[in-house]
C-alpha positions in Angstrom: 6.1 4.2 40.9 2.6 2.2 39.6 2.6 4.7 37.0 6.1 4.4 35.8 6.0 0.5 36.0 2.5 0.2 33.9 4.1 2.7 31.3 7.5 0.9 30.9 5.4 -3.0 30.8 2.8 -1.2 27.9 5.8 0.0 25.8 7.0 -3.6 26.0 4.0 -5.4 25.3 3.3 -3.2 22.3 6.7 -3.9 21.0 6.6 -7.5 21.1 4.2 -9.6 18.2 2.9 -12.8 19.3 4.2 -15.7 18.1 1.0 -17.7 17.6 -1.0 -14.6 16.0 -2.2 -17.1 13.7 -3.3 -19.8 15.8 -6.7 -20.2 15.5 -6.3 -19.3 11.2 -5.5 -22.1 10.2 -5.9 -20.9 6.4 -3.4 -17.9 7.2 -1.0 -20.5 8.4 -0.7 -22.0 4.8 -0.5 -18.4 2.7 2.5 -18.8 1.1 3.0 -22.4 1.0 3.2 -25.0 -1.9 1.4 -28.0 -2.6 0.5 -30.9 -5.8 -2.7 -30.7 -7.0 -4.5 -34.5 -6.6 -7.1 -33.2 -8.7 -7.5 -31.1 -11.7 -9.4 -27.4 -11.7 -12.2 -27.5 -13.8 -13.5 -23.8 -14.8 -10.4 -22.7 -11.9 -12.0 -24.6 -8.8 -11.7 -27.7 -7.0 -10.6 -29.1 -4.1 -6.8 -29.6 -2.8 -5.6 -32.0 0.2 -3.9 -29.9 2.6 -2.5 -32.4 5.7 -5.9 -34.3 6.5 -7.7 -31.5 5.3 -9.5 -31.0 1.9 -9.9 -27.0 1.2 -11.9 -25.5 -1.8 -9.5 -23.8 -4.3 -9.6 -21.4 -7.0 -7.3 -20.0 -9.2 -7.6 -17.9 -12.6 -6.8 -20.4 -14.6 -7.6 -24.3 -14.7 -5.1 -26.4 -13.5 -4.4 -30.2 -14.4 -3.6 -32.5 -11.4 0.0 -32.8 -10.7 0.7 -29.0 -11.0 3.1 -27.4 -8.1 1.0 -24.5 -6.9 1.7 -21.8 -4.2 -1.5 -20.5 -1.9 -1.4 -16.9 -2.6 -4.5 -16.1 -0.6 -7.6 -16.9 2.1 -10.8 -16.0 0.9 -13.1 -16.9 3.3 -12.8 -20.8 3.6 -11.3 -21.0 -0.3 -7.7 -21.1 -0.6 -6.6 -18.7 -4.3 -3.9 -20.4 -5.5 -1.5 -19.9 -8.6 1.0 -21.9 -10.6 4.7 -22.0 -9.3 
């Protein structure tokens, strides 16, 4: 009966996907979010105010302040972003 129980609760456990599997990644958390650019990106990189937060960004091309963009990626602690 141990046996049986274990097996039934491991096929449940694996089934289910945590709902804070992200907790602790905070940069993960923001993939696929927009923002406004405060300030312009110079040679593609800057900085960007996410929440209290400031996060290095980089993107492929530069960007001038005021542009909606849309974090496409984590790399490392450096958000990539692109224009949306």
């Amino acid at each position: 009966a141990a046996w049986l129980w274990w097996r039934w609760l491991n096929k449940r456990v694996k089934a289910q996907k945590p709902v804070d599997a992200h907790l602790n990644q905070r940069g993960q958390q923001i993939v696929g979010r927009r923002f406004t650019l405060d300030n312009a990106l110079i040679n593609g990189r800057g900085h960007m105010r996410v929440g209290d937060s400031s996060w290095p960004v980089v993107a492929d091309d530069d960007l001038s302040a005021g542009t909606r963009v849309e974090v496409i990626a984590v790399e490392g602690i450096t958000l990539r972003v692109k224009a949306c």
